[in-house]
N, C-alpha and C positions, 0 to 999 in steps of 0.2 A: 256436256250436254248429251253427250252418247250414252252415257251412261246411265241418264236419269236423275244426277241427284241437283238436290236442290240447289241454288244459288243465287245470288243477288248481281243484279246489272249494274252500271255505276251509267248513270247520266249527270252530260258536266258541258264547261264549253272551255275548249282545246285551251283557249290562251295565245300568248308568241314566244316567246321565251322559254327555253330548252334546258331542260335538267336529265338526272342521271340517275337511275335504278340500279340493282342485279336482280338481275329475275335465273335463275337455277343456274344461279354463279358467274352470270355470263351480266356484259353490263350491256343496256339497252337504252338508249334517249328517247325518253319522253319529254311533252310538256309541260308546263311550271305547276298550271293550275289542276292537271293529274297527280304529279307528286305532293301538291298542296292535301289535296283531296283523300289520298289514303289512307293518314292520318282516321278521318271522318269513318273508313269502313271500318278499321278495325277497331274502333268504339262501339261502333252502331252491333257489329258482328260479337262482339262480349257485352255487351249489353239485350244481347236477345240470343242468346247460349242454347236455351231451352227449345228453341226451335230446328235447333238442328240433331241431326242424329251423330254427324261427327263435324268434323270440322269445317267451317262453312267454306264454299268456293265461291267464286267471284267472277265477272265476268268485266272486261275492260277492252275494250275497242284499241286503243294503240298496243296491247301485252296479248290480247286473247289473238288479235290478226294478225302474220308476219305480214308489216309493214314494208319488206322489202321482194315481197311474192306477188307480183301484179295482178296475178288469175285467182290465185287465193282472196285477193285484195276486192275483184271484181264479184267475186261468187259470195262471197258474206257479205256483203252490202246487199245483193237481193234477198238474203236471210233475215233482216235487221228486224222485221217485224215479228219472224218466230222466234230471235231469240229475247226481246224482249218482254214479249207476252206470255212465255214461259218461265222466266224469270219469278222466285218465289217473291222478291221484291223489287221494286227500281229505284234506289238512292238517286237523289238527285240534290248533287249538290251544289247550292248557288254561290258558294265561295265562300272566302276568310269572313271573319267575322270582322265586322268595322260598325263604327258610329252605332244609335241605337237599333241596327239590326236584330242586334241578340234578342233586346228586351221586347222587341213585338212579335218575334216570331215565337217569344216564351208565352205570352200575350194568347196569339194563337193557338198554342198547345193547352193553353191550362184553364182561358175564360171564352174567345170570341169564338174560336171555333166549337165546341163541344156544345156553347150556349146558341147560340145560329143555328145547330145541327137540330138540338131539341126544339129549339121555333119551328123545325119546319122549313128551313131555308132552301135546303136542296129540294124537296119536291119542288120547287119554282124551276123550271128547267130553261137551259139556256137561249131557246125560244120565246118562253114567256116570260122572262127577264125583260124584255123587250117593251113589254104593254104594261107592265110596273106603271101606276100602284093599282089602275082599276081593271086589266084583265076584261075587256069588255067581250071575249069570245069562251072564257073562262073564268063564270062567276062563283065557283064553287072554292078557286083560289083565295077569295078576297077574307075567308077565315083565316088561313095561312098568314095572309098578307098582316094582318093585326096581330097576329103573334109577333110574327115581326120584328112590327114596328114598336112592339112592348117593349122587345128586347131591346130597340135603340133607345129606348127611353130609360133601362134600369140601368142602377148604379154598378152593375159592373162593367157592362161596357163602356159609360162614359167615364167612369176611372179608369179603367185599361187603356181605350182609346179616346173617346171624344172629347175630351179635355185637356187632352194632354198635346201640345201641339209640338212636343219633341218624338212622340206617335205621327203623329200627320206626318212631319216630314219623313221620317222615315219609312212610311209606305209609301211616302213619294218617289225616292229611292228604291223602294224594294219593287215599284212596279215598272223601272226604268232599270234593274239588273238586266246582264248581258243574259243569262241565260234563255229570258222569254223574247230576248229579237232571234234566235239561229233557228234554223229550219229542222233538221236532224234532233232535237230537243222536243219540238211537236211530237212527230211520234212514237219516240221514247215514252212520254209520259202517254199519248192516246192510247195504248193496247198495250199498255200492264194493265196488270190482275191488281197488283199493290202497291202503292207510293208512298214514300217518304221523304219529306226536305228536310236537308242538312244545309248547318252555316257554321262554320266553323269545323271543330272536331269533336263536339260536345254537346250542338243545340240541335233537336230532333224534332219534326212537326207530323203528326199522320196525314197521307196524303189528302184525306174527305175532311179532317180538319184545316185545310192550307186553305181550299176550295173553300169550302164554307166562309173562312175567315175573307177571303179575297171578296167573294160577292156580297158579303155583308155590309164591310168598309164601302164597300162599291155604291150600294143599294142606300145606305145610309146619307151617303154626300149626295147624292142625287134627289131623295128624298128632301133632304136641310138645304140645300142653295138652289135647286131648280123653282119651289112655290114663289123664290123672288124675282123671277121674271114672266112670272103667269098672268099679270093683271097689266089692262092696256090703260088703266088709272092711276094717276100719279100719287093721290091721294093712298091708295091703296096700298100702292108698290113702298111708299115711303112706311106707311104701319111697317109692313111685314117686314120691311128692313130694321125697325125699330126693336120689331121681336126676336131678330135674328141676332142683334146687337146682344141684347139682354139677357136671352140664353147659352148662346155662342160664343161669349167673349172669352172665355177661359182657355178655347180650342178652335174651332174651325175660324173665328172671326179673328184672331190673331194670324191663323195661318193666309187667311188669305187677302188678310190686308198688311200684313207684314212685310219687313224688307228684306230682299235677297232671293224673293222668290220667282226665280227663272221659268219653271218650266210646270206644264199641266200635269196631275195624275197620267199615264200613257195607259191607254184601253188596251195596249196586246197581252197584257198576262191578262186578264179576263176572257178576251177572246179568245188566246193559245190554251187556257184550261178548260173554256166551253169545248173544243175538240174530245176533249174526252168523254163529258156528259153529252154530247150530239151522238156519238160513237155507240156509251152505252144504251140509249134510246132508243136509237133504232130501230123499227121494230119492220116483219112483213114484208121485207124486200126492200120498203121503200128508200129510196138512197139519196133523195132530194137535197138533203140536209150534211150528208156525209161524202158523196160521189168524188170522183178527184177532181172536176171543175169547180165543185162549191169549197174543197181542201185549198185548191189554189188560188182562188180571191180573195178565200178570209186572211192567208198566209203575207200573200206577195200584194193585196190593191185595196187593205184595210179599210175602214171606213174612215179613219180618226186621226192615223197615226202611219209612219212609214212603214215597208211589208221587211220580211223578217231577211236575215241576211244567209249567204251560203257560201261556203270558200270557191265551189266548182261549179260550173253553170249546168251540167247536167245533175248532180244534186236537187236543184230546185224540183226537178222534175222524179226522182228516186225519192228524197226523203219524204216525200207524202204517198207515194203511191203504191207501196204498203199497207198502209193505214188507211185509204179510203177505201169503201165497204162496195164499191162495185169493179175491184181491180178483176174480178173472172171476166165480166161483161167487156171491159178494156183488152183484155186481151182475147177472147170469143172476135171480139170485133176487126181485129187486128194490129192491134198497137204489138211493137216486135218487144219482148222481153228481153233484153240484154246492155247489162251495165255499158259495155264498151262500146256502145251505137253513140257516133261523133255527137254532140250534143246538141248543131241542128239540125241535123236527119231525126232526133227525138223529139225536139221542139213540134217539127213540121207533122209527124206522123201524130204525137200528141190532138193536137189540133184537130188536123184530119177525124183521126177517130173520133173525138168528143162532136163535132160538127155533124158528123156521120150519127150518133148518137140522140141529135135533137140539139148539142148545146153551143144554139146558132149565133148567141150572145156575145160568144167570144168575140165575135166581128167588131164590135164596137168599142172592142178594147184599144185603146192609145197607149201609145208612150208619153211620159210626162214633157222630155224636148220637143215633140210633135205638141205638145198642148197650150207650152209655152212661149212656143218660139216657132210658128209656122214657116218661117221662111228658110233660116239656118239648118233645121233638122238632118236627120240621117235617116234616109230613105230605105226602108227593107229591102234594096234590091244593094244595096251598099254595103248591108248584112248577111248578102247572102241568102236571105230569110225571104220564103212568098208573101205579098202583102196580106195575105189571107192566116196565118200564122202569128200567133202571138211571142211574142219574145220576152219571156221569161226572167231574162238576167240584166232587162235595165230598169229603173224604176218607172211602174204606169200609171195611169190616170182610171180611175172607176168609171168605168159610161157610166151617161147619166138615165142609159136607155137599158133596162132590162137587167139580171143580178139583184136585184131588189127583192126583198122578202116580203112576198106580196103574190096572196093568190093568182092572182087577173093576168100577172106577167108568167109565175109557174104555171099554169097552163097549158102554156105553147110550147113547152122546152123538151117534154118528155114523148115526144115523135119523131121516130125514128128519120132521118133525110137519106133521099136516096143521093148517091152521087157518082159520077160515070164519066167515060174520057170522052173529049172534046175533039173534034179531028182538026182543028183551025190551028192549036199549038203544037207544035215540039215537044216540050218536055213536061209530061205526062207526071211526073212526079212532083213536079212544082204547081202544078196547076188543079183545080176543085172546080168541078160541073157540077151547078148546084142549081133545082128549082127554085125560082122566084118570082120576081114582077119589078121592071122599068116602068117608075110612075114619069117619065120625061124630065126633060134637063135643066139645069137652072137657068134662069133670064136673068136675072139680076140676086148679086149680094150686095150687104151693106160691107160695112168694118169690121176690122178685126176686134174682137172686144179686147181691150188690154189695160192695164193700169200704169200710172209712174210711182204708185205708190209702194213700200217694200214688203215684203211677206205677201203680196198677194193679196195686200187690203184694198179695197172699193174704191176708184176714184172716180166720186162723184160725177166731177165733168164729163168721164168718158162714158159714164154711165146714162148719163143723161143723152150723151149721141147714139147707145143702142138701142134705150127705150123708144126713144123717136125712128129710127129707122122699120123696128118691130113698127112701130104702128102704121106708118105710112104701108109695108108691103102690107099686114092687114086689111088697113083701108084702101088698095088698090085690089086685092082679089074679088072676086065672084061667090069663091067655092065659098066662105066662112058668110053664114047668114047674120043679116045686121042687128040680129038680137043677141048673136053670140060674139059680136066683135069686141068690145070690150071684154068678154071675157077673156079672149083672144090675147090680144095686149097683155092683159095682167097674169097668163097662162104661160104663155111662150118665154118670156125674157128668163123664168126658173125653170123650164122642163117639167112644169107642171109637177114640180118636188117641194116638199115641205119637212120640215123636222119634226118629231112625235116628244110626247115627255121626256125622254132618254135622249132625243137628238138620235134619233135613229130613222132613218130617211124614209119616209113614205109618199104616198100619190098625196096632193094636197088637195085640202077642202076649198070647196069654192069660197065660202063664206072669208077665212081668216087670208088666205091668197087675194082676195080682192083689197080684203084692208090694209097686207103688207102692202101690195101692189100704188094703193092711195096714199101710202105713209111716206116709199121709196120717190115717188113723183115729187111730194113736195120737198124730199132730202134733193135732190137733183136738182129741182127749180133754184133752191139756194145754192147748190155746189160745196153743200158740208153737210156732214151727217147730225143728231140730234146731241149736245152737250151733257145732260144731266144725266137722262134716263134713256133705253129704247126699249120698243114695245117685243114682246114676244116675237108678235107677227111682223113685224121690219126687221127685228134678228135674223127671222125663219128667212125671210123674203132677202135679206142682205144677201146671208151666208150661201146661197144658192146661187143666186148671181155672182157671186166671187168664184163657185165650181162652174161658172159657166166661160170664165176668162179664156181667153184662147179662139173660143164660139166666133162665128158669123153668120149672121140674120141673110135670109134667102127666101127668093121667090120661084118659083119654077114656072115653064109656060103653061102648065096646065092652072097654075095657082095654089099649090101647097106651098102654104109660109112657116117657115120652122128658124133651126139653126142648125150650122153642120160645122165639121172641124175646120179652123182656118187654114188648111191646106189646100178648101176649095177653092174651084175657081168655073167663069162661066161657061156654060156649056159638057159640063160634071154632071152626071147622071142619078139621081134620085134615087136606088134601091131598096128592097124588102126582097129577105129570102123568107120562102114560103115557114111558116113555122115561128120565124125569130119573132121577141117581141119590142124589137127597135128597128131602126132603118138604116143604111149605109149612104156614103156617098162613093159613087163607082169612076174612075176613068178608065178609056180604052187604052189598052196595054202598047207597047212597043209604037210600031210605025203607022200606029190608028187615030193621029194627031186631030180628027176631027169630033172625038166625043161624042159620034152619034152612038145610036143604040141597035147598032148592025155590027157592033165590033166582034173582032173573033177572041178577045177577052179583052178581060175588064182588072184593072188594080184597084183593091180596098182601100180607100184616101181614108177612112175613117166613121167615126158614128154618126147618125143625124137622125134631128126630131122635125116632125110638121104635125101640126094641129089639128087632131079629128080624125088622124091615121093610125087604127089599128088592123092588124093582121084580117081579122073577121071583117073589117069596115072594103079592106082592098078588093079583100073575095069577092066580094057583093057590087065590087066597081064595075059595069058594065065595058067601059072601053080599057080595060085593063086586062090582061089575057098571063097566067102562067107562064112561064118558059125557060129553058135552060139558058142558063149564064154563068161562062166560065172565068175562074176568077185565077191568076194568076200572080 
């Protein structure tokens, strides 16, 4: 690299199993799936001769770093994004070649990529993938959009793939390869100049061809099985299953009525290659979309699917923050730049700064054992970790407040907070003085919402004890006026969320919320769900209330009825930091065992929604006043 000349990066994932090189005579252990791998360069590298002036170099993370120089060790890992982005190429390769791998990645190379590319596919960018097929804020797409969907229609993609259901599965595997769950694999591929996957030592894909083909395959199943849950007619929904039979039987209807079939397409290669197309888009500073808060939810608190994996817990927090596009501002700010900072002094200051930044959100981040298991949990002070600090390295839970791609809630995020030391605490480094508002403490919660059922499915019965609790604190408050109580009801039990065509989470319309809401009541009144068919809207309306498992329905004395994490308890404190666009629920810290709202801090129990309460709504509360509150 000192030198200038060109060279290709190898991205791969480590593997377990240890083999043996000589590298300038001298013999060095490496791992399985590296020595697998090399093979693949020196193909790829005589296979593209012309591009070099002499003989190509390479660049390989366990051979290019002594592995045994701690400081050497620590100083190229803050490099990783300039040597990858300089990189004339970044091989990336996803392993041996097995099952029909080969043939759909050749698939890729020769018909779906190249033929998606001429539709038009990439200008759909991985934002408005989202609003697929009608683009309601972007009509000028929906030309694009019927190329398209020409293309899923013509005979070479349904010979290469849609037909073919020994394709199907193996994209189903290829989008369940180890390479798209590791962390340090993201921004390998986000900030290269050039990509190429390899499989094996012999099969080559261009990188805007892999992409291509990946949101194609994507756009296509979503387009063919999503219209059969669009119609709340049974009549209807049976046709379009009729046509779905007729046309589909050769491919997708074998595959997904077929035996042996375990497990969903997984959304993280889609979303780990959206990283790149968000990256190159860009544009104006704007960093909404790329910043290292929005790097690390898509990463670690997915929408879909589990967040990616990392061998080191300070990793989580290095292998993206490189790659995200406001790392000057992060460090402007104060986050301390150095690999060797113990990994929760990084966590804590992480936070700190993003908080300090406007991204007040984070608050309402859970752990998945706090989500599922209120009582048994581990307590951030048992981690060492302030409650106000996200912790990184166990798996979390998505609030259901705020993080949402959604103007109304981006808004708020991008103001600056000020934050300052507390003279009530001790230690000043564990502790955040942050404006907000104490809307008063709960008077009463209902139950924990929970199931007996496994995975996390809906049990009716219990379901039926939260809808009724929700509505009684409704129909006990003041504040929610009697024309808006029902809405109430059918609002609060989902956090006012609904799923979009894609099942991508947005604010829910009243209209289809009120009919899941109608559909869900009479599934409850029975204590089973609907046998044949379910409607869109009782999906949407289900599958919400399953992310709400954990929740407990609350009243406060002033009368905001919401839900908050079940680790409340009465006499918990209601919170809003000035700016966020969700709410917390607060206890007083240490030897403040009384919960009032005179404490000299307060610990973050977790997220919480009340109805009718936004940020602009508090401001405008007359008996509600600003003030600082220290959070420890």
């Amino acid at each position: 690299m000192s030198e200038n000349r060109p060279y290709i990066a190898l991205s791969y994932v480590c593997g377990k199993k240890k083999s043996k090189i000589h590298v300038n005579g001298q013999e060095q252990g490496i791992y399985e799936n590296l020595y697998l791998a090399l093979p693949a360069l020196y193909v790829f590298a005589l296979q593209n001769r012309c591009d070099w002036e002499r003989e190509p170099y390479f660049w390989i993370d366990q051979v290019s770093i002594d592995q045994s120089d701690a400081k050497q060790k620590a100083k190229q890992m803050l490099r990783m994004t300039d040597i990858y982005s300089r990189a004339k190429r970044v091989l990336i390769w996803l392993g041996p070649t097995c099952g029909n791998l080969k043939a759909l990645l050749q698939s890729f190379a020769r018909v779906i990529g190249p033929g998606a590319r001429r539709a038009g596919i990439l200008a759909i960018g991985p934002n408005l993938a989202t609003s697929w097929p009608d683009f309601p804020n972007n009509p000028e797409l929906r030309t694009g959009r019927r190329q398209v969907e020409r293309f899923f229609s013509s005979d070479d993609f349904r010979c290469a793939f849609a037909n073919r259901l020994d394709m199907l599965r193996a994209f189903e595997d290829l989008t369940w390869n180890e390479w798209f769950a590791r962390t340090w694999t993201i921004q390998e591929h986000t900030v290269a100049n050039a990509t190429v996957f390899a499989l094996g030592d012999d099969t080559f894909v261009d990188g805007d061809d892999f992409i291509a083909s990946i949101l194609c395959c994507t756009l296509w199943f979503m387009s063919t099985a999503r219209p059969l849950m669009q119609s709340r007619f049974l009549f209807l929904r049976l046709f379009r299953l009729l046509l779905f039979w007729y046309y589909e039987k050769p491919g997708l209807w074998n595959y997904l009525t077929g035996p042996g079939r375990s497990r969903e397409w997984n959304s993280r290669a889609s979303t780990m290659l959206g990283e790149r197309r968000k990256r190159q888009r860009q544009q104006n500073g704007d960093h909404t979309e790329t910043n290292l808060k929005a790097c690390l939810v898509r990463t670690f608190i997915p929408e879909s699917t589990d967040g990616s994996g990392c061998s080191w817990e300070i990793d989580r927090i290095w292998a993206l923050f490189g790659m995200c596009t406001d790392r000057s501002i992060l460090e402007t700010a104060g986050f301390p730049l150095d690999y060797n900072t113990p990994w929760r002094e990084a966590y804590r200051e992480v936070s700190r700064t993003l908080i300090r930044l406007g991204h007040t959100d984070l608050l309402g981040i859970e752990s998945k054992g706090v989500a599922n298991d209120a009582k048994n949990n581990t307590s951030s002070r048992e981690t060492s970790l302030p409650s106000w600090t996200t912790d990184w390295s166990v798996p979390l839970r998505r609030p259901l407040c705020g993080l949402l791609e959604d103007g109304l809630f981006k808004a708020a995020t991008h103001l600056q907070v000020a934050l300052s030391e507390h003279t009530h605490v001790s230690s000043q480094a564990n502790t955040l003085a942050i404006n907000g508002y104490c809307l008063g403490p709960i008077q009463a919660l209902g139950a924990t919402f929970t199931t007996s059922k496994a995975a996390g499915e809906l049990d009716y019965v219990q379901a039926d004890i939260y809808l009724r609790e929700i509505e009684a604190f409704v129909e006990k408050t003041a504040l929610i006026p009697s024309r808006l109580k029902a809405h109430a009801k059918a609002y609060i039990p989902v956090h006012g969320l609904e799923y979009n065509y894609l099942a991508i989470t947005c604010r829910a319309d009243t209209t289809r919320v009120m009919r899941g809401f109608g559909e869900m009541k009479k599934c409850t009144a029975q204590g089973e769900g609907p046998v044949l068919v379910i409607s869109q809207d009782l999906l949407s309306y289900k599958t919400f209330m399953e992310r709400c498992l954990g929740k407990r329905p609350f009243i406060t004395t002033q009368g905001h009825v919401g839900l908050c994490t079940g680790q409340a308890d009465v006499g918990d404190v209601l919170g809003a930091v000035a700016g966020a666009p969700g709410l917390i629920i607060l206890r007083a810290a240490g030897k403040d065992t009384d919960h009032g709202l005179d404490a000299g801090a307060f610990e973050v129990m977790g997220e919480a929604f009340a109805y009718g309460i936004m940020d602009g709504e508090i401001a405008g509360m007359g008996d509600v006043e600003e003030r600082h509150i220290a959070l420890c």
